[in-house]
VOPAGU-2260 file (C-alpha; in pm, 1 decimal, decimal comma):
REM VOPAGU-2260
SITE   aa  ch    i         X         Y         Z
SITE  UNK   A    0    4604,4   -3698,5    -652,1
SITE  UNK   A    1    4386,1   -3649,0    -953,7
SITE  UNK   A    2    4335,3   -4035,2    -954,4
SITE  UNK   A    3    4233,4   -4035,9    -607,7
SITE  UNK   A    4    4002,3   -3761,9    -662,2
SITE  UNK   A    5    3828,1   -3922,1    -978,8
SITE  UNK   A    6    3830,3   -4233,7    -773,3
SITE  UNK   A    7    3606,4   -4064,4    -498,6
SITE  UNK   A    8    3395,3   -3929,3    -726,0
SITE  UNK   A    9    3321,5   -4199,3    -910,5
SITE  UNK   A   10    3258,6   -4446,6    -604,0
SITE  UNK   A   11    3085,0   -4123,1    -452,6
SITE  UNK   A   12    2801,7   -4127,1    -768,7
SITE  UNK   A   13    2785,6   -4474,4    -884,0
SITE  UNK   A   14    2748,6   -4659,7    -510,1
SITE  UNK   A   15    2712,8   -4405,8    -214,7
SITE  UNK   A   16    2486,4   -4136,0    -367,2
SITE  UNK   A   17    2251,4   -4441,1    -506,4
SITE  UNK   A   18    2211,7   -4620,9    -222,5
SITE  UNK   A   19    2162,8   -4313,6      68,8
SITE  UNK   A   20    2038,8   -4077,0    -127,5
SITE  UNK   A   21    1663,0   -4123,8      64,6
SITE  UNK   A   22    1861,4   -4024,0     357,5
SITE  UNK   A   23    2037,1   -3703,2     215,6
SITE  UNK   A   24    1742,6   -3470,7     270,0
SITE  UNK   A   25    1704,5   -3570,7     628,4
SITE  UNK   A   26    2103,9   -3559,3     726,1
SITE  UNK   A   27    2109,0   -3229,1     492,1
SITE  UNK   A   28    1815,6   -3036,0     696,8
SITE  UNK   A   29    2028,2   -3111,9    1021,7
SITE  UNK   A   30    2321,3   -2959,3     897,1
SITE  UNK   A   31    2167,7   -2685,8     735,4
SITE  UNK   A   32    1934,5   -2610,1    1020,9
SITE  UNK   A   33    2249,7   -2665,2    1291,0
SITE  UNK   A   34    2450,5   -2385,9    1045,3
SITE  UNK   A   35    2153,5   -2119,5    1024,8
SITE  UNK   A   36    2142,3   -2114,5    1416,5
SITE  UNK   A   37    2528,4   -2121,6    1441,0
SITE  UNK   A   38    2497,8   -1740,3    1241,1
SITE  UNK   A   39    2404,0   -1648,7    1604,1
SITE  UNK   A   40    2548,0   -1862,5    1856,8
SITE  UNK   A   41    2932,7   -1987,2    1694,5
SITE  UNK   A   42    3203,2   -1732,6    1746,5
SITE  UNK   A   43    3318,2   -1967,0    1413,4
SITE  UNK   A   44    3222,8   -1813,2    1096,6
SITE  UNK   A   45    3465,8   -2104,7     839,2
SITE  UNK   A   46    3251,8   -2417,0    1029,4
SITE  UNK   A   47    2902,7   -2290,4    1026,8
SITE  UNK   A   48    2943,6   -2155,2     652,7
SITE  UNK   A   49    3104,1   -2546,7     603,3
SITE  UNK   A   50    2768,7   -2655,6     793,6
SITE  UNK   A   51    2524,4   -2418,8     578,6
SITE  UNK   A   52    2715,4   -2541,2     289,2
SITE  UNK   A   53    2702,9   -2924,9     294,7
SITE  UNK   A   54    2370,0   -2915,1     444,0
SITE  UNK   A   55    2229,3   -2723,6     175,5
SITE  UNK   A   56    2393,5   -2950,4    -140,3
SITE  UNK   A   57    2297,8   -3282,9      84,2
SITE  UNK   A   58    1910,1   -3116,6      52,8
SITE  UNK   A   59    1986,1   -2998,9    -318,3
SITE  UNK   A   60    2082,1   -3347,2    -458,8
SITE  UNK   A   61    1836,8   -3518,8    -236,1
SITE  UNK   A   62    1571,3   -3753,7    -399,1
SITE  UNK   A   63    1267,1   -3491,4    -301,1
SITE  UNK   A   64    1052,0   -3276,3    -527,3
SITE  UNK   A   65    1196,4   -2967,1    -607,5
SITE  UNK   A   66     940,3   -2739,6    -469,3
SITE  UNK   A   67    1036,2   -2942,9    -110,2
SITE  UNK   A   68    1362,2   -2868,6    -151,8
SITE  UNK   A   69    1302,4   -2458,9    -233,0
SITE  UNK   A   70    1091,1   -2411,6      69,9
SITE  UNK   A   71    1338,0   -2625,2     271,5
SITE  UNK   A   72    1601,3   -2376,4     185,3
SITE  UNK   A   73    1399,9   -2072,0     187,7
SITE  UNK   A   74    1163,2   -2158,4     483,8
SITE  UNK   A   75    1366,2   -2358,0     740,4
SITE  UNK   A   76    1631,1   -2087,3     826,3
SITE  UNK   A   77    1317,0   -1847,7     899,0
SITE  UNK   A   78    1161,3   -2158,2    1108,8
SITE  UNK   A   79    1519,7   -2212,4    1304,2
SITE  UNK   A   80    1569,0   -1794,0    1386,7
SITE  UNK   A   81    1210,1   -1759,9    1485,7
SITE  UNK   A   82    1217,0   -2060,8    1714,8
SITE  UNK   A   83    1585,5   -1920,6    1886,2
SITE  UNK   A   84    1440,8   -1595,3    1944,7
SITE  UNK   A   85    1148,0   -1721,3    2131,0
SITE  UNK   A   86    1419,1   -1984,5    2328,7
SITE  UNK   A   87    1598,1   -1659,7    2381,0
SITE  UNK   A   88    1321,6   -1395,4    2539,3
SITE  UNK   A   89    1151,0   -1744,9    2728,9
SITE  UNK   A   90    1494,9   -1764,9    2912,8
SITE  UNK   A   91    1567,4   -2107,5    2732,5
SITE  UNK   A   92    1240,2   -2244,6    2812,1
SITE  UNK   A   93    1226,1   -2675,9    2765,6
SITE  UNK   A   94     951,1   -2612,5    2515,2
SITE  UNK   A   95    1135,1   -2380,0    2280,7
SITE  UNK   A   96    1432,0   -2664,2    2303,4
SITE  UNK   A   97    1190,8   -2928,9    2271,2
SITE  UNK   A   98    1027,2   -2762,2    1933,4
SITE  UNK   A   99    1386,6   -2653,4    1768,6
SITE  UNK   A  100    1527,7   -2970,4    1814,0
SITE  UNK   A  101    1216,9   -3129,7    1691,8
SITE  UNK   A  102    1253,4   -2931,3    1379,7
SITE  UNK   A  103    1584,7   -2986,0    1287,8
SITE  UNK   A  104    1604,7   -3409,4    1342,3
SITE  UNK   A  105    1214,0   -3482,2    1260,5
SITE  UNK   A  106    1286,3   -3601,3     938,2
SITE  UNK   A  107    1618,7   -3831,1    1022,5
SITE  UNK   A  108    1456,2   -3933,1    1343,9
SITE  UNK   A  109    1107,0   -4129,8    1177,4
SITE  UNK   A  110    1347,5   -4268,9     925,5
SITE  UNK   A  111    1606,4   -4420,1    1207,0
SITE  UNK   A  112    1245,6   -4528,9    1374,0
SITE  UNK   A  113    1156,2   -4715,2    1065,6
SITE  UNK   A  114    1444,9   -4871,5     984,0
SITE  UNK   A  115    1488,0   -4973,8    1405,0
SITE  UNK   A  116    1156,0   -5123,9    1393,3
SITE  UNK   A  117    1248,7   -5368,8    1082,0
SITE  UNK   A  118    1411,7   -5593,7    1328,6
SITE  UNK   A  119    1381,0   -5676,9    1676,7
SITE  UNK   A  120    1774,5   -5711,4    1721,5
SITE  UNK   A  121    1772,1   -5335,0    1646,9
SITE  UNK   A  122    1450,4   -5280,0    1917,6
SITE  UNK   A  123    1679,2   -5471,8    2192,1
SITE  UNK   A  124    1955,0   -5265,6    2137,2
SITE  UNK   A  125    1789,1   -4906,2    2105,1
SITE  UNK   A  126    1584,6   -5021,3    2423,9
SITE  UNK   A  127    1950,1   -5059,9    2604,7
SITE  UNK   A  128    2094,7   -4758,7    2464,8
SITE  UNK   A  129    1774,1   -4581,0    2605,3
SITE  UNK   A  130    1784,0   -4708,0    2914,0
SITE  UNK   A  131    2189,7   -4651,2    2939,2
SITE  UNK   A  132    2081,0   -4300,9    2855,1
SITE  UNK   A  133    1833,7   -4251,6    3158,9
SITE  UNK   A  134    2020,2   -4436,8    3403,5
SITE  UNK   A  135    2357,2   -4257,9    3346,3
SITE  UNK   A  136    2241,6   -3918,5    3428,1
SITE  UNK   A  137    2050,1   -4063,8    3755,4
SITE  UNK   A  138    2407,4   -4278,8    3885,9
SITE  UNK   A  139    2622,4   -3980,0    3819,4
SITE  UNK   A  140    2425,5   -3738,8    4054,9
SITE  UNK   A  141    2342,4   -3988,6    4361,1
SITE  UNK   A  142    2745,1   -4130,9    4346,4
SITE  UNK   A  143    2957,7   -3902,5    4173,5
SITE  UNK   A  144    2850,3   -3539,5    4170,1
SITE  UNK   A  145    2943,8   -3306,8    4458,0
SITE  UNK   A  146    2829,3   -2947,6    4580,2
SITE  UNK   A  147    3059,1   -2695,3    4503,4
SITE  UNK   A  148    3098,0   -2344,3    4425,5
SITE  UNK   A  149    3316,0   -2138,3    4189,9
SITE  UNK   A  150    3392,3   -1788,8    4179,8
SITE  UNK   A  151    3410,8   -1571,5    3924,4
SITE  UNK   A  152    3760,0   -1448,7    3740,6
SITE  UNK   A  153    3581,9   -1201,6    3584,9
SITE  UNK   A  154    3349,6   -1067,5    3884,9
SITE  UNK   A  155    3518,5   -1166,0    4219,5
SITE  UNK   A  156    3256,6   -1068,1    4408,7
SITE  UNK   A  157    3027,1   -1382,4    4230,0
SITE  UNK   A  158    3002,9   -1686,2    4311,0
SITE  UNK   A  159    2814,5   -2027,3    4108,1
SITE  UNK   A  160    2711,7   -2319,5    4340,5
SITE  UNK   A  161    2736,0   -2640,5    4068,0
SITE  UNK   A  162    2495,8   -2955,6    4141,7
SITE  UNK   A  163    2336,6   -2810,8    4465,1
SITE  UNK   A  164    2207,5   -3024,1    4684,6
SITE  UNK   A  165    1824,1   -3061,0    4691,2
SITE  UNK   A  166    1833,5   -2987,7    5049,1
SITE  UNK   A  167    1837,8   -2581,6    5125,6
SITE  UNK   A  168    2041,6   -2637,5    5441,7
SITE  UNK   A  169    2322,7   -2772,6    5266,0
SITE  UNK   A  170    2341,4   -2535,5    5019,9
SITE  UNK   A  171    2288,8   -2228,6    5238,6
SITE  UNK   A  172    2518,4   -2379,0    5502,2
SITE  UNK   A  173    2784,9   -2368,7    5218,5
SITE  UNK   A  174    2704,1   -2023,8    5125,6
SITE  UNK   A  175    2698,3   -1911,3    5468,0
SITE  UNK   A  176    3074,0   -2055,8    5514,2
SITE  UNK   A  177    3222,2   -1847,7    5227,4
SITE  UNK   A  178    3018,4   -1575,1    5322,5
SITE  UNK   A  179    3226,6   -1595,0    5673,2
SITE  UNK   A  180    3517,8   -1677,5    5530,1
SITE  UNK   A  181    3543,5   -1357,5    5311,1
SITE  UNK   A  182    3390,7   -1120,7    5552,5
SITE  UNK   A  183    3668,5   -1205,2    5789,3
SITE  UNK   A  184    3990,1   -1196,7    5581,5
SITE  UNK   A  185    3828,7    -925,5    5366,6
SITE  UNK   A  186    3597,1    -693,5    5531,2
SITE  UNK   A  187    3636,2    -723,0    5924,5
SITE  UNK   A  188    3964,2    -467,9    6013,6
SITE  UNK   A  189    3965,4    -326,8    5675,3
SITE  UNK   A  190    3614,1    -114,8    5660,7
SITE  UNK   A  191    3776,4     233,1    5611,5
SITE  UNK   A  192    3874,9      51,6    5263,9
SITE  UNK   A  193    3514,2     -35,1    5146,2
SITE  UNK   A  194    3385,1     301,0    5216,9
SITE  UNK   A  195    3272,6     484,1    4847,9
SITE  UNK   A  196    3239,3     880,7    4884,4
SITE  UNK   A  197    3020,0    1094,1    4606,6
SITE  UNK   A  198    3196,7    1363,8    4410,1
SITE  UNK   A  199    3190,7    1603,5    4687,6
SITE  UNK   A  200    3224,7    1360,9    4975,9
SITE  UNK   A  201    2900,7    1504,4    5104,5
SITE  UNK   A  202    2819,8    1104,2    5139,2
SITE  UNK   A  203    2943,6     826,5    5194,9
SITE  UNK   A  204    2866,1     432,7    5219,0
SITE  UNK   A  205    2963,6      80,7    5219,9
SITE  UNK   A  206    3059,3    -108,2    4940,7
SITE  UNK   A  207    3089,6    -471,1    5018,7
SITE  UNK   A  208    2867,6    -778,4    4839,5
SITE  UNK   A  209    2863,2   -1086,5    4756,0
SITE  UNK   A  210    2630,6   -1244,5    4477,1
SITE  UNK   A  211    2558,6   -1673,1    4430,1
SITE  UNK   A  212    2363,2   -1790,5    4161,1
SITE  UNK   A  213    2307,5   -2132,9    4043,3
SITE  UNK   A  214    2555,4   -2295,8    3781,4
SITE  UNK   A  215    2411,8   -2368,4    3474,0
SITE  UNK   A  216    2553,8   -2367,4    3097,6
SITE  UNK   A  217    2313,6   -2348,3    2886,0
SITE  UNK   A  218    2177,1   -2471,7    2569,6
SITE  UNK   A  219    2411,3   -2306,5    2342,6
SITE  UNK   A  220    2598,5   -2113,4    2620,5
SITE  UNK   A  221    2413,0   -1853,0    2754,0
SITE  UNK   A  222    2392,7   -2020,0    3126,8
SITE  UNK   A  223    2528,8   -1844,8    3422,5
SITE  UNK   A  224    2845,8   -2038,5    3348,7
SITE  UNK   A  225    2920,8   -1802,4    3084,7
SITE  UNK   A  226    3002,8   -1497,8    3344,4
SITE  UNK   A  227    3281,6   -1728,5    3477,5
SITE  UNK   A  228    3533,3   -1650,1    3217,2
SITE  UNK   A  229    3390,8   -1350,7    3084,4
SITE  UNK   A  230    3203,0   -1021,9    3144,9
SITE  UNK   A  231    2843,8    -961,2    2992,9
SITE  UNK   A  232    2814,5    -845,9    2607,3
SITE  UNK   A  233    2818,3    -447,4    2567,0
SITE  UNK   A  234    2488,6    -444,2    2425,2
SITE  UNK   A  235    2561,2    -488,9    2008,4
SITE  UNK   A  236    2292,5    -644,4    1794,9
SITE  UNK   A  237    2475,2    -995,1    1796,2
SITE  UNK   A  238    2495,1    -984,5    2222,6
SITE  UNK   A  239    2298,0   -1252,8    2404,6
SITE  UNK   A  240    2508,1   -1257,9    2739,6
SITE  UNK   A  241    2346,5   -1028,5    2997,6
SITE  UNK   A  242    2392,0   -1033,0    3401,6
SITE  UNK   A  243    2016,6    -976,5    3400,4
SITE  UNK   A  244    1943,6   -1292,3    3215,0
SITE  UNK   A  245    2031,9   -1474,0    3513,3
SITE  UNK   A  246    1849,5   -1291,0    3783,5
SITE  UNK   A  247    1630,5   -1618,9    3814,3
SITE  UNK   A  248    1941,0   -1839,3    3890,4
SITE  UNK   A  249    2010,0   -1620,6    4185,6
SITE  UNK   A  250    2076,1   -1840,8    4530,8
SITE  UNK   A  251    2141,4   -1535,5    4777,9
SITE  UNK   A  252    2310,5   -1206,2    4842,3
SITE  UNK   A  253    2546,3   -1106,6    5111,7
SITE  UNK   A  254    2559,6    -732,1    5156,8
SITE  UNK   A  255    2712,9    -481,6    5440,2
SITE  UNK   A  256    2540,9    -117,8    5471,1
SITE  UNK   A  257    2562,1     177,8    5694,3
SITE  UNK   A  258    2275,5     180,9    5936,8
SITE  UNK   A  259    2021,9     512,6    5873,0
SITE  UNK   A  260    2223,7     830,6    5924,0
SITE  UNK   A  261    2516,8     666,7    6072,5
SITE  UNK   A  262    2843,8     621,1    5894,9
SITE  UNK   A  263    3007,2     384,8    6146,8
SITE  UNK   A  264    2775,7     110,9    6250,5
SITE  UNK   A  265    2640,1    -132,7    5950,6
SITE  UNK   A  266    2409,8    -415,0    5914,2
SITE  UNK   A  267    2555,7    -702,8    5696,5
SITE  UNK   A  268    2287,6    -906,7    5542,7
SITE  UNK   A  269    2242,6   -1266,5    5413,6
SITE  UNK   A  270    1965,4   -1366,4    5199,0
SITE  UNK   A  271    1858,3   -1625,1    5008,9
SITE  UNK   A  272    1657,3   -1683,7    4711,0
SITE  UNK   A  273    1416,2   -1976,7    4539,9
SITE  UNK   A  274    1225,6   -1784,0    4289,0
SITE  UNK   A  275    1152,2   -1555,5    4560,5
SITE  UNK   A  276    1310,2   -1405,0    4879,3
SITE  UNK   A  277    1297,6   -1688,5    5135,3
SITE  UNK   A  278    1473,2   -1576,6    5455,4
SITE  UNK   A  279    1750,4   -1368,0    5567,3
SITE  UNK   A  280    2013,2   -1388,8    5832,5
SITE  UNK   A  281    2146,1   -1130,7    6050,8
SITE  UNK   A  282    2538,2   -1156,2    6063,5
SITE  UNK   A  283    2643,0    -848,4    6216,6
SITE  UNK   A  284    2375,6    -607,7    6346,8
SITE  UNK   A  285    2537,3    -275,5    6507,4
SITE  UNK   A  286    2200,0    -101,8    6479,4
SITE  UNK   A  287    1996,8    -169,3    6708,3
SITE  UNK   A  288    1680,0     -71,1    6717,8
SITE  UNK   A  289    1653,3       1,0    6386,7
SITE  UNK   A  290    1759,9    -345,0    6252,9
SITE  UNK   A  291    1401,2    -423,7    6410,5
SITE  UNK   A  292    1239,3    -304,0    6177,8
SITE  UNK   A  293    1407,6    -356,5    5877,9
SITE  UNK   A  294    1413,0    -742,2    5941,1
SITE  UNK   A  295    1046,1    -802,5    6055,3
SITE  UNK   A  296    1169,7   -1075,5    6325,6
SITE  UNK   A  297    1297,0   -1101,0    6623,5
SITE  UNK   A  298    1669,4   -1051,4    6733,0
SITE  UNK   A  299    1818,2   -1172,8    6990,0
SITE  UNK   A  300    2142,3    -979,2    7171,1
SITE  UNK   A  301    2408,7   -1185,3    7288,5
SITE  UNK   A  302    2604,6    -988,5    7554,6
SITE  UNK   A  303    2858,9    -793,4    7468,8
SITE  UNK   A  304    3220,1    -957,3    7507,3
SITE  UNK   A  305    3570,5    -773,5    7478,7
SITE  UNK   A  306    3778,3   -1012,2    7188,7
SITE  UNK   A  307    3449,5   -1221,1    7109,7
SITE  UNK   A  308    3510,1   -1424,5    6786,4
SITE  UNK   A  309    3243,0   -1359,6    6487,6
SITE  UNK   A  310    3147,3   -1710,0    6347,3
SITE  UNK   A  311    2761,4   -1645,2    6215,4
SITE  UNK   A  312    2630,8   -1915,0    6386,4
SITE  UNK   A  313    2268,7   -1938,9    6475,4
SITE  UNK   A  314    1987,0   -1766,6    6244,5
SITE  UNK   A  315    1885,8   -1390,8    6350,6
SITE  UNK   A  316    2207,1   -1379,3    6617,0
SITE  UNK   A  317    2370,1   -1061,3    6646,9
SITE  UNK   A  318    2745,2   -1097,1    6672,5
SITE  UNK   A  319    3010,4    -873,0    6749,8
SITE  UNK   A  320    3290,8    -899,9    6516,1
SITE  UNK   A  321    3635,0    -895,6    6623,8
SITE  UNK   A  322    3799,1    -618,0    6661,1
SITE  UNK   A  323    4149,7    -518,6    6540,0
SITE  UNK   A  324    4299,9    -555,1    6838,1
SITE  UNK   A  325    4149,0    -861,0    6948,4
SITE  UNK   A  326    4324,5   -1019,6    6558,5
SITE  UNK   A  327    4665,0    -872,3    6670,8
């Protein structure tokens, strides 16, 4: 074992550290950089300690000037926390990714450049890769992605729509459909279940919603995603997961509520977001009048039917849901 050892170390500082060491400094601000931002973001402490340690002796024995190699390890894991806190309050804006990963592969990146650029073999096949790299992501979402959405195991009531189609009908017809789905196996029969009293039952309403956001994961895992699998941080100076964070991503919002002063006849509401409020449906409207006002559009009132089935169809149609009876 010793033999093997001296072996390495021998190879290791009469061939390898000779003939890369130009390239040290580069590979060893990567892995230091990568290991100051993994204090915040890896739930590993052993591999980013590894990462801050090899990155840190590939700077140290680099072939720079010392006083590049102090401010390197002084400076850069200032750089790397200031740059993640901006990502962080910009809501993991493209510029903030742009500039941190600019930071951290600048110096390997011009060198790879240079050393591409010494022959054209090397041009052809970094044009291929390149291209293989912007083609891929364009073949996989016209012939291999689908629409779909997944529901929370942590918050059953939410719901993430993955790859949605650029086409709002689609996606709000698929929303609509679980929206219908769970209403009717869940909600329609079974209101006396949803109701929520205060402490002295002096009130009482509905408790029944559904939330969709858009699926997204996130630079270093702080997408929507995230609420999947697990609930949002409890508000420690290390948390980054927050419910609010993804208040943009929101797609629409299902919700069921007592009409004003009544306690038997609700409104259920669909609406759905892009950026902004866009439009909402009417499911069920047992108030009347005063759904008129509250919707700023025109409703139209089917008749009345004893047993009529409750499928949503049609935008701003009042339905009458089925009644216990009419299930048994």
């Amino acid at each position: 074992m010793k033999k093997l050892l001296a072996s390495f170390l021998h190879k290791w500082q009469s061939h390898i550290v000779p003939k890369y060491k130009n390239w040290f400094y580069d590979v060893g601000v990567l892995l230091f950089g990568i290991g100051c931002m993994g204090v915040y973001t890896f739930p590993y402490f052993f591999l980013t300690a590894m990462l801050i340690f090899v990155g840190g002796t590939f700077v140290t024995i680099s072939d720079r000037k010392a006083i590049t190699k102090i401010l390197t390890i002084l400076l850069l894991p200032l750089a790397v926390i200031f740059l993640f806190i901006i990502f962080i309050f910009s809501d993991g804006s493209l510029l903030s990714i742009l500039l941190l990963a600019l930071l951290l592969t600048f110096p390997l990146l011009s060198k790879i450049l240079v050393w591409i650029n010494k022959k054209q073999k090397r041009k052809n096949w970094a044009l291929l890769f390149l291209g293989i790299l912007i083609l891929a992501p364009v073949v996989q979402s016209l012939f291999f992605t689908k629409m779909e959405a997944i529901q929370s195991k942590t918050y059953p009531n939410m719901y993430f729509i993955k790859n949605p189609f650029s086409k709002q009908d689609s996606v709000q017809a698929l929303i609509k459909n679980i929206v219908l789905k769970k209403m009717n196996s869940e909600f329609i029969g079974n209101e006396k279940m949803h109701k929520i009293y205060n402490s002295d039952s002096s009130r009482v309403w509905l408790s029944y919603d559904l939330e969709f956001y858009k699926y997204s994961d996130g630079l270093f895992g702080n997408g929507s995603s995230y609420f999947i699998d697990n609930v949002e941080d409890d508000g420690g100076p290390t948390s980054i997961h927050f419910l609010s964070n993804i208040e943009k991503d929101r797609m629409a919002r299902f919700s069921i509520n007592y009409c004003e002063k009544d306690t038997v006849n609700y409104l259920a509401l669909l609406t759905y977001y892009q950026e902004r409020e866009m439009k909402t449906d009417t499911l069920i409207n047992k108030c009347r009048k005063q759904v008129e006002e509250k919707t700023s559009r025109k409703q139209v009132q089917e008749p009345e039917k004893e047993n009529a089935p409750f499928d949503g169809g049609g935008k701003g149609v009042i339905y009458i849901p089925q009644t216990v009876e009419s299930k048994k």
